[in-house]
N, C-alpha and C positions, 0 to 999 in steps of 0.2 A: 694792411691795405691802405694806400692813399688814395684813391680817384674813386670817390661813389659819392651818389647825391642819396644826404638825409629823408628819410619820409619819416613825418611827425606824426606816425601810428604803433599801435603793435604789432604787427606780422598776423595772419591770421594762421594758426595752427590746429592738428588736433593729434592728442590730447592737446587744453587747453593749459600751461603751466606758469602762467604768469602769477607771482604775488601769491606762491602758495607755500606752506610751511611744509619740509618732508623727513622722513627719518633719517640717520645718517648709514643706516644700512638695507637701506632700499634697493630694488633691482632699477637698473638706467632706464632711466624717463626716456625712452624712446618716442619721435613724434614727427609730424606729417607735416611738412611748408605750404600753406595751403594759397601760396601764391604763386602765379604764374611767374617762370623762370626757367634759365636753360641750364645753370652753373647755381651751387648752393654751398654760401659757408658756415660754418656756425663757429663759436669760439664761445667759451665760457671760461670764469676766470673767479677769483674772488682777490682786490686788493692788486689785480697784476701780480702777485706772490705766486701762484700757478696756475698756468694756462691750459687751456684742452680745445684741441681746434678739427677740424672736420672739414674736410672739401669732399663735394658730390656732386656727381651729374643728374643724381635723384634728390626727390623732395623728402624723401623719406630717411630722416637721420637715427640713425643708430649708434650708441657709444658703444666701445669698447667693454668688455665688464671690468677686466682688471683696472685698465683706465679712471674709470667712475669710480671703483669703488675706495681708489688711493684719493682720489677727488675730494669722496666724502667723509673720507677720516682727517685730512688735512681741516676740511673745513668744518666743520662742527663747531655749532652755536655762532655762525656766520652767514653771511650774504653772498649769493653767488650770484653775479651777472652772465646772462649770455647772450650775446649779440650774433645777429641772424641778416646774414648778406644774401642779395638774391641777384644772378644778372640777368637782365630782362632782353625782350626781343631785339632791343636794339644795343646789346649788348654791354650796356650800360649796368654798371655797378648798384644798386640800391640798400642801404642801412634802413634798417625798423630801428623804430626805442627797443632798447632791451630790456630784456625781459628778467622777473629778478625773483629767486628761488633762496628760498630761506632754512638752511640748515638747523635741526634740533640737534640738542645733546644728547635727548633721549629717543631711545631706539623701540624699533617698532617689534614685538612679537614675529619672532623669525617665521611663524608658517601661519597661513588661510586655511580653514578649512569652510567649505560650502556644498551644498548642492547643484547639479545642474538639470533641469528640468525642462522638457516643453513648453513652449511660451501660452501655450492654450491650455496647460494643466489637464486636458481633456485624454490625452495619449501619452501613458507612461511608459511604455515597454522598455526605452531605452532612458536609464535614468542610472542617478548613482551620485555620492557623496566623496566628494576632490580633495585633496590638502597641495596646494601650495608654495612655494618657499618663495618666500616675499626679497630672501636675498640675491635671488637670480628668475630663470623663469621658467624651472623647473615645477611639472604638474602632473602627479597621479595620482589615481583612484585609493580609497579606500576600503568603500565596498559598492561593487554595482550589481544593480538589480537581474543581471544576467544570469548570475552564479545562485541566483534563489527564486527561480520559475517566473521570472521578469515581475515579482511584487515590487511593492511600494515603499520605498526606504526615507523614514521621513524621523525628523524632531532630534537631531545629535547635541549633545552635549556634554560638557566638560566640565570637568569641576578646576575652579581657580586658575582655567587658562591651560591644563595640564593634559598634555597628549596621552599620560597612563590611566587617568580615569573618564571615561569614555560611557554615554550611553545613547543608545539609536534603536528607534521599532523597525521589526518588518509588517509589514500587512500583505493578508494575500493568502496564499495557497500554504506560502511559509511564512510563519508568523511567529509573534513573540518582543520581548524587549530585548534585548542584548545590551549587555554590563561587561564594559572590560574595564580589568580593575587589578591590582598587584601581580601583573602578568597573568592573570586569568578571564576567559572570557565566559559568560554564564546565558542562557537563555530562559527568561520566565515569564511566562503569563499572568498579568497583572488585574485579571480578571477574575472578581471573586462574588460569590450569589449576594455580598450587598453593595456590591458597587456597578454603577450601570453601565461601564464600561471600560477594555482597559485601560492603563495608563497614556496619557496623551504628552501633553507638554509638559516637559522635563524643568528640575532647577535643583541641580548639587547643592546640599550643604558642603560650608567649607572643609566643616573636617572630615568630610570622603567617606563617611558611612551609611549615609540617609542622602535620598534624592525623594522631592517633591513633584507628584504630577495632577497635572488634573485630571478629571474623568468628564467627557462630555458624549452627549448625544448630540451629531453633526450632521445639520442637512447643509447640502451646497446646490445651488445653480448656477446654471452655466448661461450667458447670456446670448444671445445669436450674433444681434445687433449689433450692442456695444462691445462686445470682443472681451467681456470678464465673466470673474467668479464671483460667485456669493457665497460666502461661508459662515453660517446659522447656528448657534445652537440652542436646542428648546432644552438642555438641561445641561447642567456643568457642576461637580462638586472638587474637592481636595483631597488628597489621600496624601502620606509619607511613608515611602519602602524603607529598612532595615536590609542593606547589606548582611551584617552578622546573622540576622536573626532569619531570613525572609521572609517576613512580616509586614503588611501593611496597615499602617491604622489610621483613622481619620477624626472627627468629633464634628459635633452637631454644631457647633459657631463655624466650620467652614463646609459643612454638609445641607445648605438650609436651602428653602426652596428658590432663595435667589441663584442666579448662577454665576459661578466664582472660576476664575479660571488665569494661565499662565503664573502660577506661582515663579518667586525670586525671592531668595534670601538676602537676608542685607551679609554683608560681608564678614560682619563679628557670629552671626550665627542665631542671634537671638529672636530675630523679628521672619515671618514669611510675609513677603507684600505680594499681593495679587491684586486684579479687576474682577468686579462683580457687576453686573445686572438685575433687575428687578426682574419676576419669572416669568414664563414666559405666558404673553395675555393674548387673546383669541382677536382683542381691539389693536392690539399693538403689531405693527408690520417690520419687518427684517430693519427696513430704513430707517426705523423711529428707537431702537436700541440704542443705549448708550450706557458705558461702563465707566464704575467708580474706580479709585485707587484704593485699595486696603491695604492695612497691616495686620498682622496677629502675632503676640509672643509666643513661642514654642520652644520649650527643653526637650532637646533629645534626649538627655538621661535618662528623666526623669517623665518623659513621656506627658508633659503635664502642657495644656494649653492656658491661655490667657483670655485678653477682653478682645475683641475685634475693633479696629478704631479707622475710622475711612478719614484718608489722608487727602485725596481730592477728590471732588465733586465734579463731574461731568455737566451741571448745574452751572457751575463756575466758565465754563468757555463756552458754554452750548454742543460741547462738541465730545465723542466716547475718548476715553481713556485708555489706552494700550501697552501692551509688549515693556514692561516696567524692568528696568535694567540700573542695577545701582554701582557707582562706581568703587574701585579696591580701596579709595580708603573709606570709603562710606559719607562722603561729605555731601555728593548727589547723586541724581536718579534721574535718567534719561527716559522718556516717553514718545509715545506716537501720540499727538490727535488726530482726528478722524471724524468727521459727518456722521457716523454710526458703525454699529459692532467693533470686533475687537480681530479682524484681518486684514488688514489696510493693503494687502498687496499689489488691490485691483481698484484699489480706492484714491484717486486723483486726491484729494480735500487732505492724503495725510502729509502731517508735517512731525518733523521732529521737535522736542521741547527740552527743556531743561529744566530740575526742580531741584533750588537749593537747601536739601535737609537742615540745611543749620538757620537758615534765615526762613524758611518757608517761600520765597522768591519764586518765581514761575514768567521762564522766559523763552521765547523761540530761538534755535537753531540760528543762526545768523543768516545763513546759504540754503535755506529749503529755496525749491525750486518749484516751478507750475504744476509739475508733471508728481509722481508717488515717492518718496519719500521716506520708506521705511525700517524695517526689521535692524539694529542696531547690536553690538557688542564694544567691550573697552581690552585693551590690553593690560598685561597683567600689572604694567605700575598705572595705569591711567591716565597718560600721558595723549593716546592715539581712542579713536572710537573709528567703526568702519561700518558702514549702512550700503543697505541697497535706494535704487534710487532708478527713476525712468526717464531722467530728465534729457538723455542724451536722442532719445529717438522717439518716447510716448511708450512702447513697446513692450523692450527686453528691460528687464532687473541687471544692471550692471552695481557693481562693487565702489564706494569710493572711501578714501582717507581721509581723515581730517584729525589736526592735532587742536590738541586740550592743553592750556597751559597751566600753571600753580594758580593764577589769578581766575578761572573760571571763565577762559575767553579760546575761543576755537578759531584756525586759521582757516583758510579756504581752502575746500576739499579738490582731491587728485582722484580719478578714476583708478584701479588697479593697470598698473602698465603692465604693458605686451611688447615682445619681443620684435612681433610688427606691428607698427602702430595700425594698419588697415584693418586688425584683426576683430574691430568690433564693425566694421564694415558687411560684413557676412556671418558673423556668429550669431546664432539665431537664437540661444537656449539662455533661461532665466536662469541667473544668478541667485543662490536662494540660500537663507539662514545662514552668513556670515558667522565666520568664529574665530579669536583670533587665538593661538599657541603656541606655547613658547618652544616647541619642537616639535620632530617628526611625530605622527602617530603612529608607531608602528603594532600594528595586530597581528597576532602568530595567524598563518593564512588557515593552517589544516583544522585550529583550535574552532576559529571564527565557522568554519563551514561546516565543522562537524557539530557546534555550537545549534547552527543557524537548520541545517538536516536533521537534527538528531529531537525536533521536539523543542516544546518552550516546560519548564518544571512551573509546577500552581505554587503560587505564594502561598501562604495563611494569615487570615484576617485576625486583626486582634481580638482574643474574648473577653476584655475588660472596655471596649465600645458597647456601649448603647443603641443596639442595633434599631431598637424602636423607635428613636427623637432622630435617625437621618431620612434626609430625604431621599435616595437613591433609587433602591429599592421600587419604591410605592409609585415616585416619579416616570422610573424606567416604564411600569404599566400603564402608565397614564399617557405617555407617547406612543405607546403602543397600540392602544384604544383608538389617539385622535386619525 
């Protein structure tokens, strides 16, 4: 194009995708000219080496897939410019600065998985856990709460990114954990007469035998006013299930009367890091909560525990401790802060943080926003982290990307693209508990339902615990009392 007069801005778009770092096997950033115009070009390019150009009578620009995705293998570990014409009422040509998208080498975990939920968490009838493929924008169910008397399908997790080993509760009428694991799917009851309740949040060990959950007792409120949750708990301990064995066992350094909750294993397998609480006090109110960072060493072999050693102090920012996520080669650990407790979903004040294992370092997120900020996951080489976040309307939990480089530095985060980009325009349902993996999930359907129908099977507690030095037990009566 010859004839258009310069405007010395950005274009105002949405998504917003200037200046951001993206995988090189992404689905096409599809996006919205949010400038008034009759005629729409786009042309992106890296180097003038190849070109990809676009004319529209709509604002609303869509790449081709094959298009982009020869785009994105060309350019890898490169700059891609693209330049965005508009012709305005008077017909007249208009160039914005263009806009400039930054190619990795390293690829993002080809599928999402998430929940989608009610944005009031008040009505779940229709509800159910999605996967993804991050390299187009293909999206279905993997199990929705229809097909199990409309419960509550909540806490999925994976072990080391890996769509074969899988684990998710039902609540409800149908209940139970559900384990799929070397093409098998298992239902168990994780509730046993010394623990006060069953398994809650999940955390694979690496080597796929043992998954770590907490046990809490959870009160929630619902606020009228302000439009959120509250999510409480007056007791929380640890437990760790045996796969092989179905076996739960726990020990009195993570059974105490403080409450210890969302366990994470660091990635060699030696250490459990969780947040803890001091118990719960009749002076102390929901708001006034705030949770540390722990560690504790743990042999699976050998079933043997170690010392407890608290890694950060909620003391240290004034502010709770959260959702602790360590990255695949174990160098950091990602966190939420928070004003108080340990569910930030509804809590404006969270931010993301970063804390470097090897230095002890402890730094914010680059790009938190005004708005919530939370629940995070990394991909399987560490390269990508993906958080939910409400910055885009106050509202809904939308999804976004951001990459991690070798140096410990994060580019500027991309919402999950849509096919159309208006689609967050009317979609009304929270994006929940991000997960990223390396392929399809696929669950034998008949296995899963006659899994999920057929009954949860009772674990067995270990009889070499100390059933008298935990807290659970005596706890669980003591909430029951108040």
């Amino acid at each position: 194009m010859k004839d258009y007069q310069e405007i010395n801005r950005y274009p105002s778009t949405f998504p917003e995708y200037n200046d951001i770092v993206i995988p090189p096997n992404i689905a096409p950033l599809n996006f919205q000219v949010r400038e008034p115009g009759k005629k729409f070009i786009v042309s992106i390019h890296f180097n003038n080496e190849y070109n990809m150009n676009i004319k529209s009578n709509s604002s609303v620009i869509q790449f081709r897939q094959k298009k982009w995705k020869k785009l994105l293998q060309k350019s890898k570990g490169r700059e891609l410019t693209m330049e965005i014409f508009v012709m305005d009422s008077t017909r007249k040509w208009l160039q914005y600065k263009p806009l400039i998208l930054n190619v990795a080498r390293e690829e993002i975990d080809s599928y999402l998985t998430y929940r989608l939920i009610n944005v009031g968490y008040v009505l779940y009838r229709k509800m159910g856990t999605y996967q993804r493929n991050l390299t187009n924008f293909n999206e279905r169910p993997i199990m929705l709460n229809r097909n199990t008397k409309g419960n509550c399908i909540n806490c999925h997790s994976y072990c080391k990114n890996d769509p074969e080993k899988m684990v998710f509760h039902l609540r409800g009428s149908v209940s139970g954990t559900i384990i799929s694991s070397d093409n098998d799917v298992i239902n168990i009851d994780t509730k046993t007469p010394y623990t006060m309740s069953p398994g809650v949040y999940p955390s694979w060990h690496p080597e796929g035998q043992h998954i770590a959950f907490s046990v809490d007792i959870v009160n929630q409120w619902f606020h009228g006013v302000e439009k959120r949750n509250e999510v409480f708990d007056r007791a929380s301990d640890l437990v760790i299930y045996s796969l092989k064995t179905n076996t739960l066992t726990t020990s009195p350094a993570v059974s105490t009367k403080n409450r210890e909750t969302l366990p994470c294993w660091s990635p060699d397998g030696k250490y459990l890091y969780y947040c803890s609480a001091p118990e719960t006090s009749d002076t102390l109110e929901y708001d006034e909560v705030k949770y540390d960072l722990v560690r504790i060493p743990y042999n699976t072999v050998t079933n043997e525990w170690g010392k407890a050693d608290t890694i950060l102090r909620s003391s240290s920012f004034g502010k709770s401790i959260t959702f602790p996520k360590i990255s695949p080669d174990g160098r950091y650990l990602m966190i939420c802060l928070a004003s108080h407790g340990y569910f930030t979903i509804y809590n404006k004040t969270s931010e993301l943080y970063l804390l470097n294992l090897e230095t002890n370092e402890t730094y914010p997120f680059p790009f938190n926003s005004n708005d919530v900020d939370s629940y995070h996951s990394w991909s399987h080489n560490g390269r990508w982290i993906v958080f939910s976040s409400k910055r885009i309307d106050g509202l809904c939990a939308r999804l976004f990307i951001s990459y991690f480089d070798e140096n410990g530095k994060f580019g500027r985060p991309f919402v999950l693209p849509q096919k159309n980009p208006r689609f967050y325009d009317t979609f009304i349902s929270n994006y929940n508990v991000p997960e990223l993996v390396t392929g399809s999930v696929v669950l034998n359907r008949n296995k899963l339902l006659k899994a999920a129908a057929g009954g949860s099977e009772p674990v067995k507690f270990d009889e070499t615990v100390e059933v008298d030095a935990l807290s659970g037990a005596t706890r669980f009566e003591q909430v029951l009392i108040r």
